[in-house]
C-alpha positions as CSV (number, residue, x, y, z in Angstrom):
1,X,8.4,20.0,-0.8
2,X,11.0,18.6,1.9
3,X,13.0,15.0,1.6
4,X,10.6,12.4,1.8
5,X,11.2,9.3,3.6
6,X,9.6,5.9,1.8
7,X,7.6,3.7,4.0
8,X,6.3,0.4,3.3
9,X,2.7,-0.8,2.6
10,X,2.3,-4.4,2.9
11,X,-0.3,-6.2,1.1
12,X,-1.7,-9.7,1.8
13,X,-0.9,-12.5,-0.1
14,X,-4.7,-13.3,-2.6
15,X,-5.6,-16.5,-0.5
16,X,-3.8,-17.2,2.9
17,X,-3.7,-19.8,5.5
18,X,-5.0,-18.2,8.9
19,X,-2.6,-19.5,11.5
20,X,0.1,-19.8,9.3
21,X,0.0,-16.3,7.6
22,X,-0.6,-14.5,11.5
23,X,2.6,-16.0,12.0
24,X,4.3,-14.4,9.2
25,X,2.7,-11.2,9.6
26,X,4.2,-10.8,12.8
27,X,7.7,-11.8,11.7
28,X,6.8,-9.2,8.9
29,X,5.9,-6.3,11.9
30,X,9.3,-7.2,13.8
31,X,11.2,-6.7,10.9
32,X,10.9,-2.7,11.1
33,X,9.1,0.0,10.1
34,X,5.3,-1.0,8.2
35,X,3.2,2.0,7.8
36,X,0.2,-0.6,6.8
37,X,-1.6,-3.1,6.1
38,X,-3.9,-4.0,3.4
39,X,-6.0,-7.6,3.6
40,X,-6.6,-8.2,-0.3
41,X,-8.6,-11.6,-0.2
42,X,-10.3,-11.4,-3.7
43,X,-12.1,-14.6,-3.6
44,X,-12.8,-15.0,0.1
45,X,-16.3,-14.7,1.6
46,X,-17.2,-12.5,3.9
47,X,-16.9,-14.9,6.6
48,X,-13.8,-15.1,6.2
49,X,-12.9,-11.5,5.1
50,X,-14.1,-10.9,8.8
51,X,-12.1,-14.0,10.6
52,X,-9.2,-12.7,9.2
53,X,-9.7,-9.1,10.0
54,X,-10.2,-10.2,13.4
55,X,-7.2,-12.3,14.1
56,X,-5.0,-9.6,11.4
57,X,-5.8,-6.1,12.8
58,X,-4.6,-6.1,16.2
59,X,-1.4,-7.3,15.2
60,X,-1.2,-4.8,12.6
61,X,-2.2,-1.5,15.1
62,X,-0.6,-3.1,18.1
63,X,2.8,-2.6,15.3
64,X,2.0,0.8,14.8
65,X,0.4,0.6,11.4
66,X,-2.8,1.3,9.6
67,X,-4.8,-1.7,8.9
68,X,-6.9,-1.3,5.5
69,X,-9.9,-3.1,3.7
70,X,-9.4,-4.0,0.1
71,X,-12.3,-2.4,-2.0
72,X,-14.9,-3.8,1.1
73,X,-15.7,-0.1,2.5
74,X,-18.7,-1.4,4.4
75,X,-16.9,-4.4,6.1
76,X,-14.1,-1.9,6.6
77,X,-16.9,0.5,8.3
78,X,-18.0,-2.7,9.9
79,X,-14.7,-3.9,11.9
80,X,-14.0,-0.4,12.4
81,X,-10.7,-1.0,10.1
82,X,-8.3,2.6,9.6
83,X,-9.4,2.5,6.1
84,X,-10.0,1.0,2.9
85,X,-8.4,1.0,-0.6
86,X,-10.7,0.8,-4.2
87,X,-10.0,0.2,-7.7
88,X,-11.1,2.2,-10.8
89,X,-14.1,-0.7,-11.2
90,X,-14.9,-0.4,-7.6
91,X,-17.4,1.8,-5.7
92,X,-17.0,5.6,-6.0
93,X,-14.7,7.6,-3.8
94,X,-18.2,9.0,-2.9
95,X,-19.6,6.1,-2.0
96,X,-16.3,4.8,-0.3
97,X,-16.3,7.6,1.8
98,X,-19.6,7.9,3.0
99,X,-19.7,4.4,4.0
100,X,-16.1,4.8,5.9
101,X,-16.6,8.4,7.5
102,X,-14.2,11.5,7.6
103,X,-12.0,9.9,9.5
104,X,-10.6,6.8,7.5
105,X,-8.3,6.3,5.3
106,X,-9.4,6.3,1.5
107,X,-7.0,4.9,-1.3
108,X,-7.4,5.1,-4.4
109,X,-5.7,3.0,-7.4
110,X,-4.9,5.4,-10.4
111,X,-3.4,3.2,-12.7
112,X,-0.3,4.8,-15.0
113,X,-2.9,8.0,-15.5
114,X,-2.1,11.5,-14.4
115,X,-5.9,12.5,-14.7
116,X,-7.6,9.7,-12.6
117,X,-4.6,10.9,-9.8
118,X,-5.8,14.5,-10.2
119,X,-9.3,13.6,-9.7
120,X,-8.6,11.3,-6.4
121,X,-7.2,14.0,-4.8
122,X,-10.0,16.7,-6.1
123,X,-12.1,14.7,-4.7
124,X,-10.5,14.1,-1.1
125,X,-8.1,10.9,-1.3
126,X,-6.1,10.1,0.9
127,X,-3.5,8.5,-1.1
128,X,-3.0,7.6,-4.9
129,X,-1.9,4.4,-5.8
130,X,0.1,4.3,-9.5
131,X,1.0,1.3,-11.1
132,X,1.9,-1.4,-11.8
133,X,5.7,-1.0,-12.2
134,X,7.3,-4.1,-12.7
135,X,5.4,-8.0,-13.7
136,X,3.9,-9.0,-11.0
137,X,2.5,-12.7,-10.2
138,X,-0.2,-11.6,-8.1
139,X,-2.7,-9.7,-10.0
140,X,-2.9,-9.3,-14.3
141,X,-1.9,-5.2,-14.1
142,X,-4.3,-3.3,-15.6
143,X,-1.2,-0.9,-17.1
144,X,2.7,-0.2,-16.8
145,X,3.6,3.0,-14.4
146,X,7.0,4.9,-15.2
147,X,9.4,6.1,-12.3
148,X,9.0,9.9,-13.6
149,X,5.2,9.7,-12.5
150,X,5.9,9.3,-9.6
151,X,8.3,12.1,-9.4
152,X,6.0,14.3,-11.2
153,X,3.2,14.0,-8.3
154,X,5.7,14.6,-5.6
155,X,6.6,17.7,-6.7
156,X,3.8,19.3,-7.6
157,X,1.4,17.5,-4.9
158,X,0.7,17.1,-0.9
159,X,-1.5,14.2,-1.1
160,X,0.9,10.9,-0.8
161,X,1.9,8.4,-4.0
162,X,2.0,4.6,-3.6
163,X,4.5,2.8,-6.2
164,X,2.6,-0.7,-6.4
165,X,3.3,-3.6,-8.9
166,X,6.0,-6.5,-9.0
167,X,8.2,-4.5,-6.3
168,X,11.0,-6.3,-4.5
169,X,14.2,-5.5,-2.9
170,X,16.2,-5.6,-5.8
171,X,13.5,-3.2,-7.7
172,X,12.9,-1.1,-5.3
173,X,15.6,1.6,-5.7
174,X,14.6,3.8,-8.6
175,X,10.5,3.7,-7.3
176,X,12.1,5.8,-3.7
177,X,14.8,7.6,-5.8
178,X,12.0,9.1,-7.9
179,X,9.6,10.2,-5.0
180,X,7.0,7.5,-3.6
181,X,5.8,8.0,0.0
182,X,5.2,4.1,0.0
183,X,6.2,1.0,-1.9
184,X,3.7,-1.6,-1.7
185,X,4.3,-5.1,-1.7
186,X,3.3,-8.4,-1.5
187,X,5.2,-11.3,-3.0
188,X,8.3,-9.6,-2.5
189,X,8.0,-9.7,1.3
190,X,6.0,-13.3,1.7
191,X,8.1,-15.2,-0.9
192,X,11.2,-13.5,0.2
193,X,14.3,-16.5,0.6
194,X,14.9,-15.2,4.1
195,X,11.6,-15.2,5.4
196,X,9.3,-11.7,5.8
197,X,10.9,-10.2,8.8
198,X,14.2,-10.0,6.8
199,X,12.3,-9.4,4.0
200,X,11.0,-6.0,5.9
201,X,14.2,-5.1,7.3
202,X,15.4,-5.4,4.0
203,X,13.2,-3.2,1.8
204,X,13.5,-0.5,4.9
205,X,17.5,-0.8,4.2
206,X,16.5,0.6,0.8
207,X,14.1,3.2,2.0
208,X,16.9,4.9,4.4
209,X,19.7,4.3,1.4
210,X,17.7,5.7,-1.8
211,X,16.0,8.0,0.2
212,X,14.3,10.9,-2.7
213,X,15.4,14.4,-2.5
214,X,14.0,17.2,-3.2
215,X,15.9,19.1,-6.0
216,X,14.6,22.6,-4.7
217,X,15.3,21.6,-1.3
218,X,18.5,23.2,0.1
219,X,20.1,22.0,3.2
């Protein structure tokens, strides 16, 4: 396993203003490097879920990033968005899949547990998702992740980790220290002080500085 370099996943905000929040997720997208997107609108109807993925997307894969469906794999399939991301309580990774095709993106949240993560990637995940790691305001976490899971996987996997939970700039050190491929985050860049875009810059500051390093690798 080589260096890795952290990347940032951006995730909505639960409810959003249209206009306003396309305005911030472009401030957001000039800000740096955002690997992608996620549009988590729990409560929203599907009206909505597909106003918003209409106005959201472009702006998203115009920027270079992957825009993807919280738990909704057939609106994903629908509004041919790169993916979609489910929960433990949410369809299968079966179901997900089929619904997606072979060519999306599948993510899949594992919680703090080393066993559900083994059996996402088994199974053909794309990506694991482990936490949360901090409090977070957003969402009641389900459990508390530790920073030597997330070390643990990198070293002994291919398939890439997301650190998700409470993450800001000021947290965000020991998560890419200890081996995530993304840090995904919400309230940390939309209720940053200095607005998104400096928000972004920010946590990719962090990314280049605490960059994780391979112990076996040698330069």
């Amino acid at each position: 396993m080589s260096d890795v370099r952290c990347r940032l996943y951006l995730i909505s905000p639960p409810a959003i203003d249209l206009d306003r929040f396309s305005d911030d997720l472009r401030a957001a997208l000039s800000g740096g490097d955002v690997a992608c997107f996620q549009l988590r609108l729990k409560d929203a109807s599907d009206a909505d879920l597909r106003a918003a993925a209409t106005r959201l997307m472009p702006l998203v894969q115009d920027a270079g990033g992957a825009f993807i469906v919280n738990d909704r794999a057939d609106l994903a399939a629908e509004l041919s968005a790169d993916g979609v991301h489910i929960g433990q309580d949410d369809m299968s990774y079966d179901t997900a899949r089929r619904l997606v095709g072979a060519d999306a993106i599948v993510g899949v949240t594992c919680h703090d547990s080393r066993h559900l993560a083994m059996e996402a990637a088994e199974a053909g995940a794309d990506y694991v998702a482990f936490g949360a790691f901090f409090a977070t305001a957003t969402k009641t976490p389900k459990t508390r992740a530790t920073v030597d899971l997330l070390t643990w996987w990198q070293q002994l996997f291919e398939i890439p980790c997301v650190a998700i939970g409470g993450i800001t700039v000021e947290t965000c050190p020991p998560l890419i220290e200890a081996g995530a491929d993304f840090i995904a985050v919400s309230a940390g860049i939309w209720g940053h002080p200095q607005g998104p875009q400096r928000a972004v810059a920010a946590f990719n500051e962090m990314c280049e500085r605490h960059a994780y390093v391979d112990p076996s690798h040698k330069p």
